[in-house]
C-alpha positions in Angstrom: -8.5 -9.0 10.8 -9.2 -7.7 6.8 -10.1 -4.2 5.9 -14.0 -3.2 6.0 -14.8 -0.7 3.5 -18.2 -2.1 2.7 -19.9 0.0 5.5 -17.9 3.6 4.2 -19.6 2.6 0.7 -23.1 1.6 1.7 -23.3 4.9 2.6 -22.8 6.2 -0.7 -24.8 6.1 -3.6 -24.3 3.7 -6.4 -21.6 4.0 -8.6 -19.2 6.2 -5.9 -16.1 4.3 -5.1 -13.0 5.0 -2.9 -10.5 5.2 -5.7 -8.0 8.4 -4.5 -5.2 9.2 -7.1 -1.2 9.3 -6.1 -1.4 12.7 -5.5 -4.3 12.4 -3.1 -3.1 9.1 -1.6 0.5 11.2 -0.3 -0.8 14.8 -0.2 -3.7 14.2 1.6 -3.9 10.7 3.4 -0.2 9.8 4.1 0.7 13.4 5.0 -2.2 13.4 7.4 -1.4 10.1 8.7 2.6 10.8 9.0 1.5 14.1 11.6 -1.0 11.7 13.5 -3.9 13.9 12.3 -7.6 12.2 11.6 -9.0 13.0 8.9 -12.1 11.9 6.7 -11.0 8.8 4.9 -8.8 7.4 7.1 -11.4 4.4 7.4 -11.0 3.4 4.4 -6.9 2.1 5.3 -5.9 -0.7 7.6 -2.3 0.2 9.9 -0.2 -3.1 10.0 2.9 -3.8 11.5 5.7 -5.0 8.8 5.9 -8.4 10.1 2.1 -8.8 10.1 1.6 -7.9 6.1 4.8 -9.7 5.2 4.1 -13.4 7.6 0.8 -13.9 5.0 0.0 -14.1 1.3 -2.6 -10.7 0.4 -5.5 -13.2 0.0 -5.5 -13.2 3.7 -5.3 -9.7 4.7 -8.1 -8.7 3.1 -12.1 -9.0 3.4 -13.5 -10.0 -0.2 -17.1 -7.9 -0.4 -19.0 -5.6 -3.0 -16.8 -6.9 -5.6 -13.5 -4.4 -3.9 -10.5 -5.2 -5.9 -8.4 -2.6 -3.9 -7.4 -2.4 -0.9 -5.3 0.0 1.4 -2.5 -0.3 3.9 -0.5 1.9 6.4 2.6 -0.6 6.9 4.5 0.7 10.0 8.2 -0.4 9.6 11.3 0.2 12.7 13.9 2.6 11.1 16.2 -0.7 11.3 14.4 -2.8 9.6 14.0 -1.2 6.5 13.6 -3.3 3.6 15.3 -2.5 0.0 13.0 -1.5 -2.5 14.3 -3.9 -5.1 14.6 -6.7 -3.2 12.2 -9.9 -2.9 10.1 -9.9 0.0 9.3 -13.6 0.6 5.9 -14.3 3.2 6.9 -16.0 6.7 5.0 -19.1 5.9 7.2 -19.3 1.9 4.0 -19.5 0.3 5.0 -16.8 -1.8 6.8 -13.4 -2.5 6.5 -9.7 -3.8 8.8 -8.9 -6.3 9.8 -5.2 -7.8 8.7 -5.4 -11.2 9.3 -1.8 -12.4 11.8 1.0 -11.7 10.2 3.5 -9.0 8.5 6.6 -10.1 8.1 9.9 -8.0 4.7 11.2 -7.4 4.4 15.2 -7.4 2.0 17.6 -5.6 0.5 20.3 -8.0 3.4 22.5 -7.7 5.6 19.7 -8.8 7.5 19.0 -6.0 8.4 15.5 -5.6 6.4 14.0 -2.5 7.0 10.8 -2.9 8.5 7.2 -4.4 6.2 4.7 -5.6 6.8 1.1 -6.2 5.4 -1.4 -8.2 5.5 -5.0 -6.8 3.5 -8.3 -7.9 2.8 -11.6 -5.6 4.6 -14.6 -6.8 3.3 -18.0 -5.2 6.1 -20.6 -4.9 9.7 -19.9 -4.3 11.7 -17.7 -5.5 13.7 -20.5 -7.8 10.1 -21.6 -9.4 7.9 -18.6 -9.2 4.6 -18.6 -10.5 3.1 -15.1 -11.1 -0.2 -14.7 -9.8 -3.4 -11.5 -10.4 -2.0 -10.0 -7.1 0.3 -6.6 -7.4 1.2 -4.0 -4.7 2.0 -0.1 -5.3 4.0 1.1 -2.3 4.7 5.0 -1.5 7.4 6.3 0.8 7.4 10.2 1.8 10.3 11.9 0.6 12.0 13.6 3.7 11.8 17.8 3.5 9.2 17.8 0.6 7.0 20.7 0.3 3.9 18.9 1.0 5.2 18.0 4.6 4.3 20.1 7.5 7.7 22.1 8.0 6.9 22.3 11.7 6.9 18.7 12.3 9.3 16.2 11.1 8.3 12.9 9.1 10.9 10.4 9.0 11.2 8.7 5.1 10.1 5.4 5.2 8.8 4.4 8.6 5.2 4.2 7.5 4.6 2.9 4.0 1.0 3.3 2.2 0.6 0.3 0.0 -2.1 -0.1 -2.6 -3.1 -3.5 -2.9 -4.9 -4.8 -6.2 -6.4 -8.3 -7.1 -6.6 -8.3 -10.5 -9.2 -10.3 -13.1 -7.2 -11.9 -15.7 -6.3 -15.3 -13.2 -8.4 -17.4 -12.1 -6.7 -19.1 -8.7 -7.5 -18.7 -5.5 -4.1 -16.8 -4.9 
């Protein structure tokens, strides 16, 4: 099943978009969604299971309508099967991989307390020996355990849900 945000942006006029910044993306959504709390927006992200997002190339996890070329992901991942940031992360079938392309960054809230990591990844089609780059890249934040931002009556474990941004960008024209 691929994310439906066509009916959240029929609903607004032409021109409005759902296009939230890091800051809003961990201070609002993934705090929120860390303490279980709904909240408007929330719609707009599809929760997946780690082996779900990482058995299928992104082509496939999302719905292609009103020209989107973003999409947004709550990946829920067990405490021991944390992944390395750096490392490849090849698709179940070995159609392709995600591959860390940058160093990570930190996101801050407005009192610049660091919030969160962000990491940049791109999709590779092939194997990892022959890679082909393809218009397909990934941003991935992590919560940073006992930031400010976080509720200090709750606790929010680092890492076991991961927001991902997903982009399909212009510049290639296959059908990866």
């Amino acid at each position: 099943m691929a994310i439906e945000t066509g009916r959240v942006l029929r609903q607004l006029p032409p021109g409005y978009r759902f296009r939230p910044t890091d800051k809003e993306l961990v201070g609002y959504f993934m705090k929120h969604k860390a303490h279980d709390r709904s909240v408007p927006g929330l719609e707009n992200f599809r929760d997946i299971d780690t082996m779900e997002f990482y058995s299928k190339p992104p082509k496939s996890l999302v719905t292609f309508s009103n020209g989107e070329r973003e999409w947004y992901f709550f990946i829920h991942e067990e405490s021991n099967n944390m992944r390395q940031a750096t490392a490849d992360r090849v698709i179940a079938s070995e159609e392709g991989f995600w591959r860390s392309n940058k160093e990570e960054e930190r996101v801050y809230d407005a009192n610049r307390n660091e919030i969160a990591v962000k990491n940049f990844m791109t999709y590779f089609s092939g194997r990892p020996s022959k890679p082909r780059k393809t218009h397909w890249t990934m941003e991935e934040y992590r919560l940073l355990v006992g930031s400010e931002s976080t509720d200090p009556e709750q606790s929010v474990q680092q890492g076991r849900c991961v927001l991902c941004r997903l982009k399909r960008g212009k510049d290639f024209e296959t059908s990866f």
